[in-house]
N, C-alpha and C positions, 0 to 999 in steps of 0.2 A: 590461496583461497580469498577471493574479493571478500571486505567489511561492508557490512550495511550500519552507518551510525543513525541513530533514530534522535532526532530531537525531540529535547521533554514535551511529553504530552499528561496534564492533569493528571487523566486517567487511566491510559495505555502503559503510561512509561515515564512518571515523575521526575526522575534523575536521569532521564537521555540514555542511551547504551547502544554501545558497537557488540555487534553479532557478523560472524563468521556465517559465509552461503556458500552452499557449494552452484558454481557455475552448471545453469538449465533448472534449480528453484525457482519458484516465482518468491517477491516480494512476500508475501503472504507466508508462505509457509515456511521459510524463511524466520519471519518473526513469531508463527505458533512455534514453532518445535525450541525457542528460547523464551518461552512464555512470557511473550509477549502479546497479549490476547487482542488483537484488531479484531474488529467483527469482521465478521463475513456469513450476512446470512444463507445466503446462496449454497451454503458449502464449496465456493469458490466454483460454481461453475458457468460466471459471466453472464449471468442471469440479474442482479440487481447493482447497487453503487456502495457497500457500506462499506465497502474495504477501500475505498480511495485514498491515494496518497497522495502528496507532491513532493515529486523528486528534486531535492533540492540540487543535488551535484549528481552526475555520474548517469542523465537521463538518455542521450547519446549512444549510451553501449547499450540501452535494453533493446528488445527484439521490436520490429515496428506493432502498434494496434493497429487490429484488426476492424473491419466495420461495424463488429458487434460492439466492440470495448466503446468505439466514441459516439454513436448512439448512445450507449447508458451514460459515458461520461459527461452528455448534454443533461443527463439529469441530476447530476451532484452538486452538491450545495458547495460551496467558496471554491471551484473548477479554476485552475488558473493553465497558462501554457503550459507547464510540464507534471498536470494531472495523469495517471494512469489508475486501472484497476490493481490492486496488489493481486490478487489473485491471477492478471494475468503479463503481466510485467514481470519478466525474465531475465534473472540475474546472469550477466556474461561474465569478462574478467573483471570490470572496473569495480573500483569504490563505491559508492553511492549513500550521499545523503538523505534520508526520509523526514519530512515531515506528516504526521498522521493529522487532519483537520480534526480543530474541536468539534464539530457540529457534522450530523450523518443525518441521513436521511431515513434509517433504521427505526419507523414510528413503534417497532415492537419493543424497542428499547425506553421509549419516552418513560417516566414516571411523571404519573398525574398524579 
């Protein structure tokens, strides 16, 4: 079963952690069901960006996006070349490194 290692995030994932995916998960679900709480306001269904990630190793084996995914992901904040949505970035056999960006565009999340 491919690892997904998450680098530390603040507030996702302080101390980093590798979680076990079963090949055809997305990224996303993937790290809910090891509560690892990304957002996703959408309910993952490729409708907004907050689940964005950057795959740091292992971006090669996921399945290609689609026109829907890079549409939205023109509108994700720190977007670098190996951006995907988690919710639709699909775990094959490989490894894969995540990083989850500090900053989302999730304004229902802001505290003012």
């Amino acid at each position: 079963m491919p690892v997904i290692k998450i680098l530390p995030h603040p507030e996702y994932c302080p101390q980093g952690a590798s979680v076990q995916a079963e090949a055809g998960t997305s990224i996303c679900e993937a790290l809910l069901e090891h509560d690892i709480e990304v957002e996703h306001a959408c309910e993952m269904s490729c409708a907004c960006t907050t689940c964005h990630v950057v795959v740091r190793e292992g971006f090669a084996s996921l399945n290609e996006m689609d026109e829907s995914e890079a549409d939205l992901l023109d509108r994700a904040w720190g977007l670098e070349p190996n951006s995907r949505l988690s919710c639709q970035a699909i775990v094959a056999q490989q490894d894969l490194v995540v990083e989850i960006p500090k900053y989302s565009i999730n304004h229902a999340k802001e505290e003012h």
